[in-house]
C-alpha positions as CSV (number, residue, x, y, z in Angstrom):
1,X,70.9,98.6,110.5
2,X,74.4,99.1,110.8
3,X,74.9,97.3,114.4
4,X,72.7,94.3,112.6
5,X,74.3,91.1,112.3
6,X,73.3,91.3,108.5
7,X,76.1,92.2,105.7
8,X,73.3,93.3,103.3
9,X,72.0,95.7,105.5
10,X,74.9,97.3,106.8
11,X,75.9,97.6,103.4
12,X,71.9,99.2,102.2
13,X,72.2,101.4,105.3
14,X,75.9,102.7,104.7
15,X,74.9,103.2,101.0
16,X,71.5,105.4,102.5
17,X,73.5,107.4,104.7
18,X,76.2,108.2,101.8
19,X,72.8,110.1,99.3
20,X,71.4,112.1,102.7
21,X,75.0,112.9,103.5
22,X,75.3,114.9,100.8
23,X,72.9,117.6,102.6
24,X,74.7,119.8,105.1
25,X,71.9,119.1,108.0
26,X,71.5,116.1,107.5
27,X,75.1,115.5,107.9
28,X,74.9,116.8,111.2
29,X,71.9,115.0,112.3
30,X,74.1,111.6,110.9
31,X,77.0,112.1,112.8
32,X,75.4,113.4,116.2
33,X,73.6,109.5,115.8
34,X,77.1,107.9,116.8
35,X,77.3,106.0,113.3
36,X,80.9,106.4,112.9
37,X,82.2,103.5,114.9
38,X,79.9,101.3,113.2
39,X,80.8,103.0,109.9
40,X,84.1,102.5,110.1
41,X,83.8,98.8,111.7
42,X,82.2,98.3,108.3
43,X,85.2,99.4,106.3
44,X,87.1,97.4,108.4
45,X,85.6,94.2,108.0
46,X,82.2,94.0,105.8
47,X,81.5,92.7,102.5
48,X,83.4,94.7,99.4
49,X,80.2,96.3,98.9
50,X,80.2,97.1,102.9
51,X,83.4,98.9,102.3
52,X,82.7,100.8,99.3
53,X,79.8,102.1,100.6
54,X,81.2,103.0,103.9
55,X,84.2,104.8,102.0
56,X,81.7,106.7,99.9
57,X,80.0,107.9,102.8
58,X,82.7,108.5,105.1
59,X,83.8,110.7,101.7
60,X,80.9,113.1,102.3
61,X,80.6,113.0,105.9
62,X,84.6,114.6,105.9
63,X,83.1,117.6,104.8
64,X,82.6,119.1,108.0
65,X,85.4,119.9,110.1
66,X,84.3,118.1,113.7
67,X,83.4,114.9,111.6
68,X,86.9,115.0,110.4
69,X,88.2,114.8,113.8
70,X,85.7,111.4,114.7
71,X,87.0,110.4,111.7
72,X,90.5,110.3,112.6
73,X,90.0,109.0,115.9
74,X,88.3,106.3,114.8
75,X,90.8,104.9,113.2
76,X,89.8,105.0,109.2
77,X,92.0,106.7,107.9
78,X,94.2,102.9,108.2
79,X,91.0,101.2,106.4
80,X,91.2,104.4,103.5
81,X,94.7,103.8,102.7
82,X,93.9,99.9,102.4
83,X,91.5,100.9,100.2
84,X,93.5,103.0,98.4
85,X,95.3,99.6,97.2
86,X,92.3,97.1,97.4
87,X,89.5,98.8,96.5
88,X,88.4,99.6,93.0
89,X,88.3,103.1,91.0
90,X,85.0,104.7,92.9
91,X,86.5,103.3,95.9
92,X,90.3,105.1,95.2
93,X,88.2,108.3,94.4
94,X,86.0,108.2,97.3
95,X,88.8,107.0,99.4
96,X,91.2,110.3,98.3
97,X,88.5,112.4,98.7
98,X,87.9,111.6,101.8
99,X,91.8,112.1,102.7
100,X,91.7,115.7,100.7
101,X,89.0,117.0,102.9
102,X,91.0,115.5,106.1
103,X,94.0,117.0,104.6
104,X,92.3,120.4,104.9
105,X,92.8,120.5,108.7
106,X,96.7,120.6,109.4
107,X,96.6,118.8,112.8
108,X,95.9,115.7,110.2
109,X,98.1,116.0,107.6
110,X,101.1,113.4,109.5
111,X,98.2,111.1,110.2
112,X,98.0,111.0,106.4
113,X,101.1,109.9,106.4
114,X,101.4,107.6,109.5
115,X,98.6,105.7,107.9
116,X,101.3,104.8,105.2
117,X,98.8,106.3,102.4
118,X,101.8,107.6,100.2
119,X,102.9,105.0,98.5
120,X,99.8,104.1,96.9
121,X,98.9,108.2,96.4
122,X,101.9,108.8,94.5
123,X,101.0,105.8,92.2
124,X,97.5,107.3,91.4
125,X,99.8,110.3,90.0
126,X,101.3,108.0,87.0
127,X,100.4,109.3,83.9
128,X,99.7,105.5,83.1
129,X,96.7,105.6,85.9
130,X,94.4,107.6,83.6
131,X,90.9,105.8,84.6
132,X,91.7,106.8,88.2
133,X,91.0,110.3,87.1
134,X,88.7,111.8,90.1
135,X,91.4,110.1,92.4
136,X,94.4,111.2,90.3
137,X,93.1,115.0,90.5
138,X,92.2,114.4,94.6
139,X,96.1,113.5,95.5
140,X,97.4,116.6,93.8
141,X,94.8,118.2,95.8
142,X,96.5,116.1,99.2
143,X,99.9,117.1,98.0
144,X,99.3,120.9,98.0
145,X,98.0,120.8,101.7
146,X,100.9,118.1,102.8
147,X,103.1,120.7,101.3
148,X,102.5,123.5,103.0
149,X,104.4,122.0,106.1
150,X,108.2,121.6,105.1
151,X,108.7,118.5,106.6
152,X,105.8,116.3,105.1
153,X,106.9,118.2,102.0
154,X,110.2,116.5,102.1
155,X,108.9,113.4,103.5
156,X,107.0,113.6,100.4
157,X,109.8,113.9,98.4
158,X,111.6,110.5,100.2
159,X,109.1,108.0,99.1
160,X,110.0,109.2,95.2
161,X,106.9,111.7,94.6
162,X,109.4,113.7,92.1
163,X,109.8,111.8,89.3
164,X,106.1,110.4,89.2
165,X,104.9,114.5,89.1
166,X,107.8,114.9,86.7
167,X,106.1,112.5,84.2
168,X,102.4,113.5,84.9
169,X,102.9,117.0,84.3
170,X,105.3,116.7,81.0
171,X,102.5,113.6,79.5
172,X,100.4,115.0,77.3
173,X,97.4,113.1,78.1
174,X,97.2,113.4,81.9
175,X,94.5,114.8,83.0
176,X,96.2,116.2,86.5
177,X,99.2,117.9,84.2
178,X,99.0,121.3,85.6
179,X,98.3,120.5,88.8
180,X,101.3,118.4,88.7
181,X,103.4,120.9,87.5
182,X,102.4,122.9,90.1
183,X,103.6,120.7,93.0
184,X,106.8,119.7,91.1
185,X,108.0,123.5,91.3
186,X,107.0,123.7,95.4
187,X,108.9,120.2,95.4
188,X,111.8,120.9,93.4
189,X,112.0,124.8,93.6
190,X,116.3,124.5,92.6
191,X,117.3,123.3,89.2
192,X,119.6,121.1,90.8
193,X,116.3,119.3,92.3
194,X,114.2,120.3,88.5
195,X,117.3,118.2,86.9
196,X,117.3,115.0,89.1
197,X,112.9,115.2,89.0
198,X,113.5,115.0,85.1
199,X,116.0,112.1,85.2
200,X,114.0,110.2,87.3
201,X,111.2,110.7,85.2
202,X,112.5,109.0,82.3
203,X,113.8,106.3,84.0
204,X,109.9,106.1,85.0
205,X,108.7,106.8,81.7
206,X,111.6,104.3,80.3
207,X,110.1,101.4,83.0
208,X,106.7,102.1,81.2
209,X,107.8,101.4,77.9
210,X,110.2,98.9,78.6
211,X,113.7,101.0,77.1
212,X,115.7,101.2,79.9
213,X,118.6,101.2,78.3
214,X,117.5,104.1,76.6
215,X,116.6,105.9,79.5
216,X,119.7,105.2,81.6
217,X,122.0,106.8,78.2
218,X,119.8,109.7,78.2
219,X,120.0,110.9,82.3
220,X,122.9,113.6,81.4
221,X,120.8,115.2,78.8
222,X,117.5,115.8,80.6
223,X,119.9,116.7,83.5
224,X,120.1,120.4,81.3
225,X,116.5,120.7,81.1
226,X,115.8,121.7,84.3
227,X,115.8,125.6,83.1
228,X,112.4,124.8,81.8
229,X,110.9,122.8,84.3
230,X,111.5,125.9,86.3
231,X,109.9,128.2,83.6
232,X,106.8,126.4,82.9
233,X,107.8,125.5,79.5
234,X,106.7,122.0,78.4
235,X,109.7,119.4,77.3
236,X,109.2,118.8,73.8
């Protein structure tokens, strides 16, 4: 039903394939039918319910390594960042979690970012993204594979990923806090880099609250609390 010429039952079929996918032989027998080009031909341009359910499935189909690969190759990881900024919360979960699995296998990790996902993964950090919870959790889980590899790290670091981390791991209600903690002292192991994470984070914080005035008067003291960003400690 997926090579049909009817948008309903692509969409049933994809949605089919996503609940056997979630057993391992089955996922095997999926793949070995050829449905990735039409899968990802429905992410591309079926209905939003064509999409979602293709993204779902694509999610558990990355679970095994050589399906990761088609998967690639194909082209979705394009369709998954688009989705990343079109889609809605199931689809950003679905859609990060099929990039955390990819991100597993480091001859993907720069497709990651070739497919200009970051920008929209370091805005599921933001403390204020709190419904985006299964996606917030799944880009912290991204991050910590893109960071093994220096140079994605600080590639990482250029689109502004500090100072988002900053303020998820020092908000008191984000989910993702200790995660992002985690990634802020591989990304900003100096305090030198700890200060300037902190500053930006309160202009970020200061953007969500409307003060920046206040923010920009307060840079030079958060500047001195890089000792315990490096410590752990949480900024009271």
């Amino acid at each position: 039903m997926l090579r049909s010429n009817m948008d309903g039952g692509k969409s049933y079929a994809a949605f089919a394939l996503a609940w056997l996918s979630e057993d391992l032989s089955a996922r095997t027998l999926i793949v070995e039918t050829g449905v990735m080009p039409p899968l990802v031909a429905l992410l591309r341009t079926g209905t939003d319910d064509g999409k979602s359910n293709a993204t779902l499935t694509i999610s558990r189909l990355a679970q095994d390594a050589p399906t990761r690969t088609l998967i690639v190759k194909e082209g979705a990881l394009t369709l998954l960042a688009k989705m990343l900024r079109t889609g809605n919360e199931d689809d950003k979960m679905n859609a990060t979690r099929a990039m955390l699995w990819i991100a597993h296998d480091e001859p993907h990790r720069a497709r990651i970012l070739d497919a200009d996902a970051l920008p929209s993964l370091i805005a599921l950090l933001s403390p204020s993204r709190a419904s985006d919870l299964g996606a917030g959790k799944n880009v912290c889980g991204i991050l910590e594979h893109l960071f093994v590899d220096a140079r994605l790290r600080e590639l990482v670091g250029q689109h502004g990923a500090a100072g988002t981390l900053a303020a998820a791991a020092y908000s008191r209600g984000c989910a993702w806090a200790s995660e992002a903690r985690t990634l802020l002292l591989v990304l900003c192991p100096t305090q030198e880099d700890s200060g300037r994470a902190l500053m930006t984070m309160h202009l970020k914080c200061a953007e969500l609250s409307a003060e920046r005035d206040a923010a920009a008067s307060s840079l030079e003291s958060f500047a001195s609390l890089a000792g315990p960003v490096a410590a752990g400690h949480d900024v009271k």
